[in-house]
C-alpha positions in Angstrom: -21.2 -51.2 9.2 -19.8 -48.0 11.3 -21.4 -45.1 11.9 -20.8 -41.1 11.7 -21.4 -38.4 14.2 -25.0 -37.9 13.3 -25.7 -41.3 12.4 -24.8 -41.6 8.7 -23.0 -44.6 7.7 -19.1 -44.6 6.9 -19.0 -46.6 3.4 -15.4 -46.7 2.7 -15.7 -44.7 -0.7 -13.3 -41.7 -1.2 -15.6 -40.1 -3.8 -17.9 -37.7 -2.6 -20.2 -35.5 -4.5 -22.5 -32.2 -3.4 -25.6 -33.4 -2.0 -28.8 -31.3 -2.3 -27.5 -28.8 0.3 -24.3 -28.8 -0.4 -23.6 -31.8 1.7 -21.0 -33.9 0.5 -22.3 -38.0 0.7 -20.6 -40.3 -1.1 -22.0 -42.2 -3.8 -23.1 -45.0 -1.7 -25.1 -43.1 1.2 -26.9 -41.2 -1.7 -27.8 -44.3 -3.1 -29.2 -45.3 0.5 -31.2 -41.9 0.9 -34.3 -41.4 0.9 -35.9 -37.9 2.0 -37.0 -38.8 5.2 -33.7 -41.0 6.9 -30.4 -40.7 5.8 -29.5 -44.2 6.0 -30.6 -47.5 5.1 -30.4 -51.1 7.1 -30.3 -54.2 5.2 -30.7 -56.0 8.7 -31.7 -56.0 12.2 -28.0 -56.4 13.1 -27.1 -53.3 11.2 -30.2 -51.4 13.0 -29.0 -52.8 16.6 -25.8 -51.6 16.0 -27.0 -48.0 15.3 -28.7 -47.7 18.2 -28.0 -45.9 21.4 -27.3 -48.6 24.1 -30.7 -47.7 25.9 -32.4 -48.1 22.6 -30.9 -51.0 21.4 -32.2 -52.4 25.3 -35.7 -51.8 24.8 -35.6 -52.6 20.8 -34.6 -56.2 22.0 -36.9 -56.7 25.0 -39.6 -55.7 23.0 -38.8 -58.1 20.2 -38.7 -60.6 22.4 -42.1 -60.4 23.8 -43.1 -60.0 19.8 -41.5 -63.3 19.3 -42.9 -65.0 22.3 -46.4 -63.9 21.6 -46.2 -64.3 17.6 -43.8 -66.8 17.1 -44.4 -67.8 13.6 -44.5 -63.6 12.9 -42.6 -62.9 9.7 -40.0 -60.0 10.8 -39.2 -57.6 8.0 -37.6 -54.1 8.3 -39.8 -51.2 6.6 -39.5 -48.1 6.8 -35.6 -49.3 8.3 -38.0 -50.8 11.5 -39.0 -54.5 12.5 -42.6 -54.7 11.5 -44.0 -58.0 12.4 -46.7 -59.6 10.7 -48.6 -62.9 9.7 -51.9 -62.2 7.7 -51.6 -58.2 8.0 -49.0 -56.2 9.3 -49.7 -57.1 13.1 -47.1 -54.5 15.0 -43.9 -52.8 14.5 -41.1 -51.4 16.6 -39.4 -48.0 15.7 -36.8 -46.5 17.8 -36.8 -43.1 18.4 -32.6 -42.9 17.1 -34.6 -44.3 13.3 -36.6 -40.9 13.3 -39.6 -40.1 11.2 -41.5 -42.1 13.6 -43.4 -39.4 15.5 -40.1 -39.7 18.5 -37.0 -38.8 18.9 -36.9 -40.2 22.5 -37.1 -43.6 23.6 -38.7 -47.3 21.7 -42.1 -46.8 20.2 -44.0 -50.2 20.3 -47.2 -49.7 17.4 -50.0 -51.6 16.5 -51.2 -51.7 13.0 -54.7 -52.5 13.8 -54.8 -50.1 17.3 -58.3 -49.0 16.6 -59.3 -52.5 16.7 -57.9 -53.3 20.0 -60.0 -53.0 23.6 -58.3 -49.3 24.6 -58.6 -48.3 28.1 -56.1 -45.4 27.7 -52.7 -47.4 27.8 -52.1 -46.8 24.3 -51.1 -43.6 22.7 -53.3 -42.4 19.8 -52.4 -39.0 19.1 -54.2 -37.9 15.9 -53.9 -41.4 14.1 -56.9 -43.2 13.5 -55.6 -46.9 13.0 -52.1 -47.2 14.3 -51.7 -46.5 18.1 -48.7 -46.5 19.7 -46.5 -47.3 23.3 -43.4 -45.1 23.7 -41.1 -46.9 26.4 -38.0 -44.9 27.6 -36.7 -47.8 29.7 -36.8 -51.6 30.4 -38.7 -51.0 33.4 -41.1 -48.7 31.9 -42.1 -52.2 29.9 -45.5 -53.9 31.6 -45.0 -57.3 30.2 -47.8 -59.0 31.0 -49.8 -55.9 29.2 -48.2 -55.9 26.8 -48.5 -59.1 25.8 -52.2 -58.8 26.6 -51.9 -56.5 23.8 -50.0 -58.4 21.1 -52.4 -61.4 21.6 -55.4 -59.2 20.8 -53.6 -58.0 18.4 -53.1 -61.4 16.7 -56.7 -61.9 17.0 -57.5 -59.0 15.1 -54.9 -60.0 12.3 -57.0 -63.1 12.0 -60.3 -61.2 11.9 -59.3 -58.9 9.5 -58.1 -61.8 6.8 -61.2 -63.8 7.7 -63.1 -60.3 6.5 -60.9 -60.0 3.5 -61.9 -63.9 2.2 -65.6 -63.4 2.5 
């Protein structure tokens, strides 16, 4: 898939019709619209491929310490992000290039269950009550062996939280 200035997708299609704004989209990108992201990834590979080149650095470092800590996660893209999860939705990674993610900056590593997790200030809360977050601008910005500290609590809590739900 190739990209726009801006970041929409080039589909190929020579039709075009007025968009809400006046905007002329083809058929296809309207289709792939929703109000928040003008675009929609079927796969990681399309997302990678969007991405800036620092982005697209920290996007896969990141998902590799996901894997390595949770590596029977099921990866599916939400929200057109990697969310990784097993019981629960465990953590999710949402680069700042995706938008409606709170940045426009840099790799945002989240956890699901943030609130549950030991916090000694590492994590960003913001005004969420439940999902806190990690923003990373570069690889080396990435403690490794905290973060994966952080993705095996994580895990734990996962497994509490579905040992709660069967009771």
């Amino acid at each position: 898939m190739t990209y726009l200035p801006g970041g929409l997708p080039e589909t190929g299609s020579q039709e075009h019709h007025a968009g809400p704004r006046g905007d002329l989209f083809s058929p296809d990108l309207r289709r792939a619209m929703n109000r928040f992201q003008p675009f929609s990834f079927d796969t990681l590979g399309e997302l990678t491929e969007f991405l800036p080149p620092d982005q697209r650095k920290l996007l896969e470092r990141l998902r590799a310490l996901v894997l390595e800590c949770i590596p029977d996660a099921t990866e599916k893209l939400s929200y057109n992000v990697p969310f990784y999860s097993r019981r629960t939705r465990i953590v999710f990674i949402w680069p700042g290039a995706v938008g409606w993610g709170g940045t426009s900056e840099g790799v945002q590593l989240g956890f699901c269950r943030g609130n549950e997790l030991a916090d000694d200030g590492y994590l960003e809360k913001g005004t969420r009550k439940q999902v806190y977050m990690k923003t990373f601008h570069r690889t080396s910005d990435i403690d490794a062996d905290r973060v994966r500290a952080l993705l095996f609590e994580a895990l734990d809590a996962d497994e509490a939280a579905w040992r709660r739900k069967r009771k």
